[in-house]
C-alpha positions as CSV (number, residue, x, y, z in Angstrom):
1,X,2.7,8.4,37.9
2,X,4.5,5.3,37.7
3,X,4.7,5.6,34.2
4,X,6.2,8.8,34.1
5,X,8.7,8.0,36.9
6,X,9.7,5.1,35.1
7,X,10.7,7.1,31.9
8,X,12.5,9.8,33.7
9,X,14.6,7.1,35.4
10,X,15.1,5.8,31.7
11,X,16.1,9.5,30.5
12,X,18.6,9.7,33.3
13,X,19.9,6.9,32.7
14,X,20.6,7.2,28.8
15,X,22.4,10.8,29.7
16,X,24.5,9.3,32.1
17,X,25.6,6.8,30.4
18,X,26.2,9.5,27.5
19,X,28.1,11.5,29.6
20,X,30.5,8.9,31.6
21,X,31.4,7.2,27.8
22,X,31.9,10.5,26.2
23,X,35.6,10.9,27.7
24,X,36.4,7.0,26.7
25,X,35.2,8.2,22.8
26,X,37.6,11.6,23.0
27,X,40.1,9.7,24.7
28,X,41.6,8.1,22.1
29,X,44.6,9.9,20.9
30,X,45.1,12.2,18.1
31,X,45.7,11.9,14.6
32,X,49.0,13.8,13.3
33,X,48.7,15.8,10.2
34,X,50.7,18.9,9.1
35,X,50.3,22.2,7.3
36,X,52.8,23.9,5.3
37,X,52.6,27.5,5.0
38,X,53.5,30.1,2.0
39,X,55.4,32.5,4.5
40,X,56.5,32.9,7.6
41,X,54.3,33.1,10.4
42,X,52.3,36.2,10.7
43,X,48.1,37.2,10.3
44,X,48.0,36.0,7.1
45,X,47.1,32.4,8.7
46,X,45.5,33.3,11.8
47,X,42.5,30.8,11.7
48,X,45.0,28.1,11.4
49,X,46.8,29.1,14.6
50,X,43.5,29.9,16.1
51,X,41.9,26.3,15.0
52,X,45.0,24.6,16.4
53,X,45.0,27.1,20.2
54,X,41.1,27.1,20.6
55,X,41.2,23.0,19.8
56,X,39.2,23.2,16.9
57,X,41.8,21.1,15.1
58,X,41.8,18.5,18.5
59,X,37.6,18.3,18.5
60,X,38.3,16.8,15.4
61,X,40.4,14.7,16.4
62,X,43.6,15.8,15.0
63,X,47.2,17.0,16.0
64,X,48.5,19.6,13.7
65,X,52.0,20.5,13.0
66,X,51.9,24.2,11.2
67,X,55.5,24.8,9.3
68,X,56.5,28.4,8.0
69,X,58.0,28.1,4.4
70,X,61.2,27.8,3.5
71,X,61.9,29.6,0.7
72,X,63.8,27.2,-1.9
73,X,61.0,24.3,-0.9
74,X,57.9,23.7,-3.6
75,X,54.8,24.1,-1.5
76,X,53.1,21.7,-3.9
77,X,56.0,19.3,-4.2
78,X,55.7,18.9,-0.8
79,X,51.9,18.2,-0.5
80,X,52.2,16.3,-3.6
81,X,55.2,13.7,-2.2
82,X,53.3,13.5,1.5
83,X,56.4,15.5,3.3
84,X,53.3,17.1,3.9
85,X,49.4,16.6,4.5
86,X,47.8,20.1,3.5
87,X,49.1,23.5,2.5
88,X,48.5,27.1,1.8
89,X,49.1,28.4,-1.6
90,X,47.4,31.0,-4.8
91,X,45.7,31.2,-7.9
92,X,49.2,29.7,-9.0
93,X,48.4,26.3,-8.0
94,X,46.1,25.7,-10.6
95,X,49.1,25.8,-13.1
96,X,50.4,22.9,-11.4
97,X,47.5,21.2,-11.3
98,X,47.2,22.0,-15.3
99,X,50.6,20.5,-16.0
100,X,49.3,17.2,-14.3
101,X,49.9,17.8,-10.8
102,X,47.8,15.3,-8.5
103,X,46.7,18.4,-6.0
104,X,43.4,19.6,-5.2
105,X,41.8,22.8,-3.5
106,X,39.4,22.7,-0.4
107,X,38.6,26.2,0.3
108,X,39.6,29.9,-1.0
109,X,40.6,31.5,2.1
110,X,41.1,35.0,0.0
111,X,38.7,35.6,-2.2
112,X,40.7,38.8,-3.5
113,X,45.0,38.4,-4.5
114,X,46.7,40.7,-2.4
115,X,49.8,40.5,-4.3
116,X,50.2,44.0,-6.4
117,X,53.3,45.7,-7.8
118,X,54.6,49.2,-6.2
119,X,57.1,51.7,-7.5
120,X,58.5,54.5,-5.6
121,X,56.0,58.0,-6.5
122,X,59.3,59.7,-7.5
123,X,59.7,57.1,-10.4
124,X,56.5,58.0,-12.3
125,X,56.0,54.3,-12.8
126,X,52.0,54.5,-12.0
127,X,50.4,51.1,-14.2
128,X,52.3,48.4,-15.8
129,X,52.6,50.1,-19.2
130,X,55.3,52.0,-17.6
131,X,57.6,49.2,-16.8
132,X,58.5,48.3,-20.0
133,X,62.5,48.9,-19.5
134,X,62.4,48.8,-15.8
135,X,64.3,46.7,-13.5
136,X,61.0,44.9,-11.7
137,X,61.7,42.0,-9.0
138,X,59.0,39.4,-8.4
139,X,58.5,35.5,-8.3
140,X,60.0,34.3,-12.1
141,X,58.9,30.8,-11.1
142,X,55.9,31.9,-9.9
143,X,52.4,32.4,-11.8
144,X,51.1,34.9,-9.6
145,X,52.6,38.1,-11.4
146,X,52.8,37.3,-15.0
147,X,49.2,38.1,-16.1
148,X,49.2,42.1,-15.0
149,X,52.3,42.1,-17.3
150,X,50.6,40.1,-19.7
151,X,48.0,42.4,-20.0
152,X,50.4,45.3,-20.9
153,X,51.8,43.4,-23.5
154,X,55.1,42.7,-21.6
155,X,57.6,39.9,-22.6
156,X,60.4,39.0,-20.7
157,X,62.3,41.2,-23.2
158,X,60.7,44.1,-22.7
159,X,62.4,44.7,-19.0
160,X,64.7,43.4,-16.5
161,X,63.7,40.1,-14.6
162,X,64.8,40.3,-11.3
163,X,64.7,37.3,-8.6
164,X,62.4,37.9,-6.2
165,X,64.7,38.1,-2.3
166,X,62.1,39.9,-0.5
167,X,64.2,42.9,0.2
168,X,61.6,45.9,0.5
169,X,64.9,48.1,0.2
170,X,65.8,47.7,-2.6
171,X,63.6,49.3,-4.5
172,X,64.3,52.0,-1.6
173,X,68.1,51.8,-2.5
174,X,67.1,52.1,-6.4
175,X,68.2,48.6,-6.7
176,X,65.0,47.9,-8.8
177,X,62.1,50.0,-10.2
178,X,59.5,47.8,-9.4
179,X,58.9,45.6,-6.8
180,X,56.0,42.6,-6.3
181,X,54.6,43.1,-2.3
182,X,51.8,42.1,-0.7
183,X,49.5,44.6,0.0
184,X,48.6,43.5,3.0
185,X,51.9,42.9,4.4
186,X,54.5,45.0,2.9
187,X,53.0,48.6,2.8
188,X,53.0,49.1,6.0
189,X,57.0,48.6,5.9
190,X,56.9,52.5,3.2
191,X,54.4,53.6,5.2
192,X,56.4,53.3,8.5
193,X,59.4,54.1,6.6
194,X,58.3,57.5,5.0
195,X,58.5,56.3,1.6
196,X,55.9,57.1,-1.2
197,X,54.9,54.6,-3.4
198,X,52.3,53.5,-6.5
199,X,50.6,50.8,-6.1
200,X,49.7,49.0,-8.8
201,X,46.9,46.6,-8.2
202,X,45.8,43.8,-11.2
203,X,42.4,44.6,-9.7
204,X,42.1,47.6,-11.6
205,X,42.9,45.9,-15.1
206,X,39.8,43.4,-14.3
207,X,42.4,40.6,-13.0
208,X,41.1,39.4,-10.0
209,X,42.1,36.0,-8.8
210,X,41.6,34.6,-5.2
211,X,44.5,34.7,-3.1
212,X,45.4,32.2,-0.4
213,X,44.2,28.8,-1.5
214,X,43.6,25.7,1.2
215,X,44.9,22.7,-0.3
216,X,45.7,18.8,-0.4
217,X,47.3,15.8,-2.6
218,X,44.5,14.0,-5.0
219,X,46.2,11.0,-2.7
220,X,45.4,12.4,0.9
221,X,41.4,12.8,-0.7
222,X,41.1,9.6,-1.7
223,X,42.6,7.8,1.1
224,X,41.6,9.8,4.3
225,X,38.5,12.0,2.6
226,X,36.7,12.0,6.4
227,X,40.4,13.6,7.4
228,X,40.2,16.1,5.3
229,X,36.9,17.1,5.9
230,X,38.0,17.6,9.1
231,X,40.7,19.3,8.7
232,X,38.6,22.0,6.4
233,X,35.6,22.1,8.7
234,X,37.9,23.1,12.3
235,X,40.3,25.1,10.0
236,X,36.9,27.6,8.8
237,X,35.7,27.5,12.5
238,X,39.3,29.0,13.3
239,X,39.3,31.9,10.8
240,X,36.2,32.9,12.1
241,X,37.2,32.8,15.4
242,X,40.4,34.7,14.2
243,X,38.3,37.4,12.5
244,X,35.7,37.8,15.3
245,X,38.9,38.4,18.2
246,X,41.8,39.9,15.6
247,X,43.5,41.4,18.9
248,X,43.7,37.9,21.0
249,X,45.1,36.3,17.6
250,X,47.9,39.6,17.0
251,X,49.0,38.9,20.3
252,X,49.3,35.3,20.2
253,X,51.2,35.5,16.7
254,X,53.5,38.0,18.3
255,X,54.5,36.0,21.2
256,X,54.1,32.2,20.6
257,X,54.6,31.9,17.3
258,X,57.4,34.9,17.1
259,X,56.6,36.5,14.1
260,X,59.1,38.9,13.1
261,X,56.0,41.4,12.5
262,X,55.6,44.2,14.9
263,X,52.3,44.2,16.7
264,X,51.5,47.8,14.6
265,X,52.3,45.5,11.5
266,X,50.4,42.9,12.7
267,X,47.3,45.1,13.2
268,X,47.3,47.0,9.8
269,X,48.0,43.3,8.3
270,X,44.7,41.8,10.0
271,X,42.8,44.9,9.0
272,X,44.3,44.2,5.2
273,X,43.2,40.7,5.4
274,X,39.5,41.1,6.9
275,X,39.1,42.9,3.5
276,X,40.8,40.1,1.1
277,X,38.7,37.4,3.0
278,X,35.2,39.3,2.6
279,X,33.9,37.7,5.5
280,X,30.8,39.5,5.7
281,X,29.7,39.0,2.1
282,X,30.7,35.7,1.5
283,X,30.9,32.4,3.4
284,X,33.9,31.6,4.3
285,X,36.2,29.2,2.5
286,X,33.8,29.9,-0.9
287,X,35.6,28.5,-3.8
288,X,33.9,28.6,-7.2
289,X,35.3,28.2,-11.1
290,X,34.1,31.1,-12.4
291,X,37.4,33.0,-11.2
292,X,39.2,29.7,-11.7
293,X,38.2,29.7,-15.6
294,X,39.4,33.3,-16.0
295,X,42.6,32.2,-13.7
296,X,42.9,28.9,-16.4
297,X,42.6,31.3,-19.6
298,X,45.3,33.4,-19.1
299,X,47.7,31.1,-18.2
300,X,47.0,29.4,-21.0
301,X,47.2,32.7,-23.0
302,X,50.8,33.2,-21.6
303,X,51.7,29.1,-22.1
304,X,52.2,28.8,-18.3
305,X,49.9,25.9,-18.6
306,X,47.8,24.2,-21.1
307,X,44.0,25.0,-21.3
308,X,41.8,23.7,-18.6
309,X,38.0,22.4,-19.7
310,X,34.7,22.9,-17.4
311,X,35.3,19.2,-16.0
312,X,39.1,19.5,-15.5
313,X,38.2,22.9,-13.3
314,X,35.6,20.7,-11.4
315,X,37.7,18.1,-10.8
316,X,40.3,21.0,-9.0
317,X,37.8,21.6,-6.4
318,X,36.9,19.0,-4.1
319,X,33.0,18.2,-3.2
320,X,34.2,19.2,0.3
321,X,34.9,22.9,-1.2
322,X,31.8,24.9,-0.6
323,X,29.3,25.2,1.9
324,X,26.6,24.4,-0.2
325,X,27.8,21.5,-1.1
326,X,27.6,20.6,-5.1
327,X,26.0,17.3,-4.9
328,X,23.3,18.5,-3.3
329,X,22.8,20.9,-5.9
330,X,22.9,18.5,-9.1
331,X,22.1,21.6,-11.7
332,X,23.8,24.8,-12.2
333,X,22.4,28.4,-13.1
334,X,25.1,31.2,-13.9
335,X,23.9,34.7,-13.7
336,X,26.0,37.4,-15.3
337,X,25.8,40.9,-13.6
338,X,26.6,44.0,-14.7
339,X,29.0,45.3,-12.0
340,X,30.3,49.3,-12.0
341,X,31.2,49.1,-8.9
342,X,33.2,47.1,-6.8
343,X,32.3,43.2,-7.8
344,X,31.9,42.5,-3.3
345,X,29.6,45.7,-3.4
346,X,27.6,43.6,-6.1
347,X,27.7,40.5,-5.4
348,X,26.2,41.9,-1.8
349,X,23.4,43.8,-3.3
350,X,22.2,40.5,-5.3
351,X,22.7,38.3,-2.5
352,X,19.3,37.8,-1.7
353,X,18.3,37.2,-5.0
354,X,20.9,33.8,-5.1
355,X,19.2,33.0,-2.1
356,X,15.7,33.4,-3.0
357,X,16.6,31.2,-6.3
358,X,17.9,28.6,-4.5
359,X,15.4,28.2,-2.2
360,X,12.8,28.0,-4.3
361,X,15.4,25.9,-6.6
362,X,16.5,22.8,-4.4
363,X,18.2,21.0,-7.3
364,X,19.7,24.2,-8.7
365,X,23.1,25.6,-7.5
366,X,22.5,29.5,-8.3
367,X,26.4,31.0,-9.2
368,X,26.2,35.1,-9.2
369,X,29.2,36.1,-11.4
370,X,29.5,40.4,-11.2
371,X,31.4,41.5,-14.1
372,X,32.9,44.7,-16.3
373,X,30.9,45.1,-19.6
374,X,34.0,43.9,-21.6
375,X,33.8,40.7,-19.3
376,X,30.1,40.4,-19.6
377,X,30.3,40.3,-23.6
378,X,33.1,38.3,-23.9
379,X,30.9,35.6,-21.5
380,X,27.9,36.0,-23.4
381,X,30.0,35.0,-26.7
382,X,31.4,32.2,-25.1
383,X,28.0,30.9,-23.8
384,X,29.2,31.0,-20.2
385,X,26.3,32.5,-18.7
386,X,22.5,31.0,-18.5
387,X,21.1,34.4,-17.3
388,X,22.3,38.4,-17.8
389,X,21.0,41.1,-15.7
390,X,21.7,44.3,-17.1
391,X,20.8,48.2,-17.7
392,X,18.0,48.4,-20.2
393,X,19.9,50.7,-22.5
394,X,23.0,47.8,-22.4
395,X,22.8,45.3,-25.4
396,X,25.3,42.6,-25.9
């Protein structure tokens, strides 16, 4: 009995003293760090306001500044020179990156781009091989909207490059034929203003890039790498939290942070997003360089940037990138699917065949990679691919 009063008094002990020093270890103060946003504040970065207001970010021990864009500032200049710590940007980043840009990504917030062109129905402007001619406004510095022209064999002489001012009337006005919007911000504004539009989404031309990228300087990596890991692991906790309560996040959005959205906006915006992010097919933050290769290639088609190798894409994305983290996982096994349908409808449908692999394969990182038939031979040519599942009656 002795014995056992003994080490109860010793338990007791040890948890009092755990719990009377834990405010002395959290009472230190915060570490200030800052995020620089692509656009002004609205759903489209919800987990970061919800990290920073459910104190995600101060668990962590950090104090985060979040800045809307301003619209002649270089997000990656300004990760790049320190003005700022991290930053939201696209697919377009890795053309900076290509032309020697010390910036690296820690998670793909979007696993789909929702940036798509739209022309008014009236127009008869329904896929990009009826621009040629056209007056079409989008981002001319950008990399984002390039490759859907691309694609239709569209030079910069073959219609009228526009600046991109973000003024949806315009192309109501007949200022311009085509406009480049974000489908999940923008539409609503036609919808709510009667108008009938196309929408014409690179999706359906097999160009598929991930949208909203979480990144940080090569510099900020090497000299605070537990900071950034920090930063990543409270800013995934936040979208979570942000797409398990999308209601609590509108209103905060609406009145702290004073987005110029409506609250109907707001809602068909975090509706749009739940969709981009794929939360319930993919972990969140997944960041791979499958897409990234295919993201690489074409910009490189269209001299954007030079041509990226396997290491150089490797190097892009941090070991602190995916949940599954890569060196663990010392091997690499690439399955090619055969995907009809949409590639998040696949990639579900398989899912428990990457984990099963994996499982059973501790030093093997198992990558499931749905493509088009045209994708799949062009892959299998190019010796990307270890494994192919396919119909029976397919041959490559």
């Amino acid at each position: 009995m002795k014995t056992v009063l003994n080490l109860l008094f010793c338990l007791l002990l040890f948890h009092s003293s755990f719990i009377f020093s834990a405010p002395q270890e959290n009472s230190s103060p915060l570490e200030k760090v800052s995020l620089q946003l692509k656009w002004l504040h609205q759903f489209q970065f919800a987990g970061y306001y919800a990290a920073k207001e459910q104190g995600y970010y101060a668990e962590e021990g950090l104090d985060v500044d979040i800045f809307e864009r301003a619209p002649d500032r270089d997000i990656v200049e300004q990760v790049v020179s320190g003005e700022r710590d991290f930053g939201v940007g696209d697919s377009g980043i890795l053309s900076y990156y290509a032309r020697g840009e010390p910036i690296v990504a820690l998670a793909a917030i979007f696993q789909h781009n929702p940036l798509v062109f739209i022309s008014k129905q009236s127009s008869g402007i329904i896929s990009p091989y009826e621009m040629a001619g056209k007056r079409i406004m989008f981002d001319v510095m950008g990399a984002g909207d390039s490759p859907l022209l691309a694609d239709a064999r569209l030079t910069e002489k073959d219609f009228t490059a526009i600046k991109q001012n973000f003024s949806n009337e315009d192309l109501i006005k007949g200022k311009v034929d085509v406009l480049s919007v974000y489908l999940s911000d923008q539409i609503f504004y036609f919808q709510q203003k009667n108008v009938k539009i196309n929408i014409i989404n690179p999706q359906n031309y097999s160009i598929d890039f991930y949208g909203d990228l979480l990144v940080t300087s090569q510099h900020e990596l090497k000299q605070h790498p537990e900071r950034v890991e920090k930063f990543r692991r409270a800013t995934l906790k936040g979208w979570q939290y942000a797409l398990d309560h999308p209601e609590e996040l509108i209103q905060l959005i609406h009145k702290k942070y004073h987005s110029r959205l409506t609250l109907a906006n707001l809602r068909f915006e975090a509706e749009a997003t739940r969709k981009l992010i794929l939360p319930d097919l993919i972990p969140l933050g997944q960041i791979d360089t499958v897409p990234l290769r295919k993201v690489a290639e074409v910009y490189a088609q269209l001299n954007i940037s030079k041509p990226l190798s396997e290491s150089d894409l490797a190097r892009f994305i941090t070991p602190l990138s995916n949940p599954h983290d890569a060196l663990q996982r010392t091997k690499r096994l690439r399955f090619g699917v055969l995907s009809f349908r949409p590639k998040e409808i696949t990639t579900a449908q398989w899912l428990p065949l990457v984990q099963e692999l994996e499982q059973n394969l501790p030093d093997y990182r198992v990558e499931l990679i749905p493509l088009t038939f045209p994708e799949l031979n062009k892959a299998a040519q190019a010796q990307q691919l270890d494994f192919i599942l396919t119909n029976p009656e397919s041959y490559i």
